[in-house]
N, C-alpha and C positions, 0 to 999 in steps of 0.2 A: 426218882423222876427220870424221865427218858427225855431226850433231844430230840425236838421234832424233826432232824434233821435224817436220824436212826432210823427213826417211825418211817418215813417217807422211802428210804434206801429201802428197807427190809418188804416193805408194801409193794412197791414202785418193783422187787426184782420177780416178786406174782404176778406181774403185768395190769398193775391198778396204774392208769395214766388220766382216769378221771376224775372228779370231785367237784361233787353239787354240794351246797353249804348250808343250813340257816344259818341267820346269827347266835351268835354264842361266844362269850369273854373268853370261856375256858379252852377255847380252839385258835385262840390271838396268834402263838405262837404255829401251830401246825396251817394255817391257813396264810399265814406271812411265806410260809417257806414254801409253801403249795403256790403261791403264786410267784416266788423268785427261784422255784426252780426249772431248767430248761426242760421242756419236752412232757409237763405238766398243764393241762387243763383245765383250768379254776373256773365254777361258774355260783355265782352269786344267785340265790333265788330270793323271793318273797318268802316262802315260808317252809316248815320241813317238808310239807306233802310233795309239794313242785320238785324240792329236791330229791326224795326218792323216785319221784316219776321220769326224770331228768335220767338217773342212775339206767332206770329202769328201759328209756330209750334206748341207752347206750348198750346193754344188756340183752337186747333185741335183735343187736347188732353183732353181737358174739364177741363185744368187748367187757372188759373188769370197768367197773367201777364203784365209787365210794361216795354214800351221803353222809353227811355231818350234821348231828344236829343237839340239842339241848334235850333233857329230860323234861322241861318246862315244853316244850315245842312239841316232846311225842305223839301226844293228842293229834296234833296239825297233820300226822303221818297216819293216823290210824287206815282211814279212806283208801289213800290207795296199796299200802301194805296187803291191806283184805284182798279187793278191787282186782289190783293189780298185780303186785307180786305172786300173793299166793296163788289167785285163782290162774293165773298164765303161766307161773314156774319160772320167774325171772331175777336170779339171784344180785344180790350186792352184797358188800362190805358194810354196815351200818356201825358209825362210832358216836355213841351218845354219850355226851357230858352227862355227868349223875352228880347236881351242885347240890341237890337237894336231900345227898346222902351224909352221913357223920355230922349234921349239923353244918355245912358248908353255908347253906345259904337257906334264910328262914322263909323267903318268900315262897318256893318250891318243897316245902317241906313237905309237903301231902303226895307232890307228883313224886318226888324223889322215894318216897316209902314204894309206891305203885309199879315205877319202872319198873324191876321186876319181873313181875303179876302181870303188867301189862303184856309184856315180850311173849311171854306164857301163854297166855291168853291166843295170844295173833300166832302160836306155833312157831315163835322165831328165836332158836337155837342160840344163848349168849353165854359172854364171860365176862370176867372182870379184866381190863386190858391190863397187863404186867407193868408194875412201874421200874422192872429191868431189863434192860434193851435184849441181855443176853437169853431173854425167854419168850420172845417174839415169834420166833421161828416156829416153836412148837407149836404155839397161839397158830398163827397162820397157816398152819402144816392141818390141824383139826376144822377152820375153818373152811380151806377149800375141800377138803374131805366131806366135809357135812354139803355144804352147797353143789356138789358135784353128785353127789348122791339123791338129793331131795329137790333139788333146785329153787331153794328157796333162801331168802336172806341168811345173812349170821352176822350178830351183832356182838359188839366190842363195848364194854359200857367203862370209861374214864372214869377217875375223881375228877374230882377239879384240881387237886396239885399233881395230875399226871406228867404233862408238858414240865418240863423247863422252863420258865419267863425267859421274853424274849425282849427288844428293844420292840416298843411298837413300831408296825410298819405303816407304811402309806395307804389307805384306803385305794382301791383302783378298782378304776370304770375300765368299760369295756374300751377298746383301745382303735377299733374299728371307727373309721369316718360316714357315713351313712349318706354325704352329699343331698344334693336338693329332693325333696320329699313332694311324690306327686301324692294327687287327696283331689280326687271328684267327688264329692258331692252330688244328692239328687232331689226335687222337689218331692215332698210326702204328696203319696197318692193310694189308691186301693192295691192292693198286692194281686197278682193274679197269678204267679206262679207257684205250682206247688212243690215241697221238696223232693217227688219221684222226678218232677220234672228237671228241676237242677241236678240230679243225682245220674239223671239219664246221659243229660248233657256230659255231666262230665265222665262219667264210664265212654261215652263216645270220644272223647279230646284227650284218654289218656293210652298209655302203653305201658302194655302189663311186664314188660323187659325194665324200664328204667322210671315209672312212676310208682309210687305207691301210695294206698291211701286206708288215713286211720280213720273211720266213723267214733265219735266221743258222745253220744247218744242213741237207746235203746230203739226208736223207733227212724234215726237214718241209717243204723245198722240193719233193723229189719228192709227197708226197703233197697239199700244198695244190694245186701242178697237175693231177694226179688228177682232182681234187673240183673246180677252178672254175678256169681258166685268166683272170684277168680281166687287165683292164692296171692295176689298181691294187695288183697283187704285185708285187713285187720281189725276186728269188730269188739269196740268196747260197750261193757253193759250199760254204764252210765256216766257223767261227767267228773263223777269221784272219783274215777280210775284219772283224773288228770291229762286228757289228747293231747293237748296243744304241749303240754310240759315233755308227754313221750314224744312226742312229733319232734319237739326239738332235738331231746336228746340223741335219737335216731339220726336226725339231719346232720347234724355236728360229726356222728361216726361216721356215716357214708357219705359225702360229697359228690358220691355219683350218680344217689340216686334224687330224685325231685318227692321231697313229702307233702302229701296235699291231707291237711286235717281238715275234717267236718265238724263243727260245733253249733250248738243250738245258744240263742240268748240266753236261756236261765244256767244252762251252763256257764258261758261265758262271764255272766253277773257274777254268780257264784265265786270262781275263782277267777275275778279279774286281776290280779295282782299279778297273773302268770303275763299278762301282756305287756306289762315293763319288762319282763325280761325277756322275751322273747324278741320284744323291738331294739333293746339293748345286746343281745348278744344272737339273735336269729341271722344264719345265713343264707346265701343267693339260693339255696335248693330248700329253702321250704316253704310253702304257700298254706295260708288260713281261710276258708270258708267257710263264712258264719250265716247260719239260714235260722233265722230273726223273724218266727211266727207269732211274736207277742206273746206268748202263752207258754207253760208247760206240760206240755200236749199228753208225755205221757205220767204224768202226775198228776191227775187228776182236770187238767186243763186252765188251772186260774192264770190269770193274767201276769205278767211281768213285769217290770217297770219301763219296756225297750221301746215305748209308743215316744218317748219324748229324749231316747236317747241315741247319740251317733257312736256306735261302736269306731267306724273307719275315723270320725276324727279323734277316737282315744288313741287307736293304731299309729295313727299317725302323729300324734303329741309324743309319744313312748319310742318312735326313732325306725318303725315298719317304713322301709323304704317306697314303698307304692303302696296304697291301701284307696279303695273304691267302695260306692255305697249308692243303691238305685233299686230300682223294682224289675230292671229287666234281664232275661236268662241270659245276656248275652257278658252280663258279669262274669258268670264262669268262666268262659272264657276269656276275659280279660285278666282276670288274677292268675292263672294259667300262664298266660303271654308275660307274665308281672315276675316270674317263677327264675329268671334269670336274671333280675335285681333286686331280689327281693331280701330282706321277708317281704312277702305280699302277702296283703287282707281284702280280700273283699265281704259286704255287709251285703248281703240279699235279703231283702224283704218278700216273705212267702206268705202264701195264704194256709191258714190250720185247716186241711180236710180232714180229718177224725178218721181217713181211713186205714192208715198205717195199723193200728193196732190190732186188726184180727191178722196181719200177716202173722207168720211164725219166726220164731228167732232164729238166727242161723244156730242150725246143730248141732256140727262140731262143739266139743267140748274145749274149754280154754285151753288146755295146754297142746289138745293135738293142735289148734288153730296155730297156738305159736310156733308148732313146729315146722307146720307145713310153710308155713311164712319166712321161719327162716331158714329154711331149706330150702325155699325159693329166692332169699337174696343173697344165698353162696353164704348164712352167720352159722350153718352147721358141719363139723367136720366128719 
């Protein structure tokens, strides 16, 4: 067995100072020491996807980092692995518990056979993590090898008696105070705003030096290209790539820049889990704008469930420091304004024009997009 302690030195002197989590028993000990030790970053997510996406921020940002997650959980990652990782070239660390191998645990028996296959599958280059500290290096040494070449993940797969038992530690919340939590509210009324219009708005109320902005749906990425091609966009295909999850993790590595994500409601739906954490651990430089057409506009258009629900007052239950919600464009610019207390959310209610979809998708191909991008915020050397 190895000491999570070793694990963490030997990682930590590759320059991995981050670490998004699922839950998982078999990581009791490695996520105790991950969070008691100095100059470490622990963040808790909802589920494994967020924390690869999380990884995947930070990775954006021309930093190392490490998701953690269960063999039982792999599933929850597949989305943005594809999505994300691969199709942009955004490498991490991935350490997956494998409980459902040698008979460890029966509940997992099916997935534990698959990990694998799975990894296989998704093109993502693994080993068996050494249960002797003194063969980590080489482990680590082939690693960043592979991920520096391809730029794609490379994953570490545990037993479950990898770790050393540890004394359990203290569960711990985010540590941050959040103070008084502003939440306007607006009366339901007809939407008149469409999303080029919001979209317009805010290409005019930002700067392409110290803002940046991720689109996390296929048709506001088509229209923000429309409107301003700049390299301070970042265009995801769809809400499976996780925005809000990369938005964070990006904001967490730069602090100097302002992240402004775009999400549609069925995204949002989709992966609401991600806004506990983002209200729990989102800082003063990242802003959420959610443009809330009812529909899934580009899936085919059926309806959503967002007629009878307040996104800004879940923001605001989950610890977003200023979160707004109204029909009028001048929203944007208020969550904007919100951007240096935030996390800030605003909810805009848009009207579905159907016309986004003959636009064309932006061209670029994903990895030149990531390059240009981070070679516009100084993440390439």
């Amino acid at each position: 067995m190895i000491q999570a302690s070793d694990f963490i030195d030997r990682i930590g002197a590759h320059g991995y100072d981050f670490f998004a989590a699922g839950p998982c028993a078999s990581f009791t000990p490695l996520v105790d020491t991950v969070i008691d030790a100095p100059g470490l970053d622990y963040l808790a997510v909802a589920n494994e996807g967020d924390a690869v996406a999380a990884a995947a921020g930070h990775a954006l940002a021309g930093r190392r980092a490490v998701a953690l997650m269960s063999d039982a959980g792999l599933g929850n990652a597949v989305s943005p692995l594809a999505a994300l990782t691969w199709a942009f070239g955004l490498p991490m660390l991935l350490v997956v518990s494998w409980q459902g191998a040698d008979g460890d645990e029966p509940q997992p028996a099916l997935l534990g056979r698959i990990t694998p296959d799975l990894l296989d599958r998704l093109e993502i280059a693994w080993e068996r993590l050494p249960e002797d500290a003194g063969d980590l290096e080489a482990v680590l040494t082939r690693a960043e090898a592979h991920m520096a070449e391809t730029g794609r993940p490379y994953a570490l797969i545990a037993g479950g008696r990898t770790f050393t038992p540890a004394e359990a530690g203290q569960a711990q919340a985010p540590s941050q105070s959040r103070g008084a939590i502003t939440f306007r509210p607006a009366p339901r009324r007809t939407p008149r705003v469409t999303r080029r219009d919001a979209l317009r708005r805010l290409v005019g109320r930002t700067d392409e030096t110290t803002d940046v902005i991720i689109t996390g749906s296929d048709h506001a990425g088509r229209d923000l290209h429309a409107l301003a091609d700049r390299p301070n966009h970042f265009y995801l295909p769809d809400a499976a790539a996780r925005p809000s999850m990369l938005g964070l993790g990006l904001a967490l590595a730069r602090p100097d820049l302002t992240v402004i994500v775009i999400e549609g409601d069925g995204g949002a739906l989709t992966y609401m889990g991600a806004m506990a954490t983002l209200g729990a651990y989102g800082p003063s430089n990242l802003c959420q704008l959610l443009l809330d057409n009812g529909c899934y506009e580009s899936a085919g258009g059926q309806a959503t469930v967002s007629a009878g629900l307040s996104f800004a007052a879940i923001a605001a239950a989950t610890g977003y420091r200023t979160t707004y919600e109204g029909h009028d464009i001048n929203l944007v610019d208020r969550v904007l304004e919100g951007s240096s207390r935030g996390p800030a959310f605003s909810h805009l209610h848009i009207v579905a024009d159907g016309e986004t979809g003959a636009l064309p998708r932006p061209p670029l191909a994903p990895s030149d997009l990531r390059a240009r991008f981070m070679r516009h915020i100084g993440a390439l050397g």
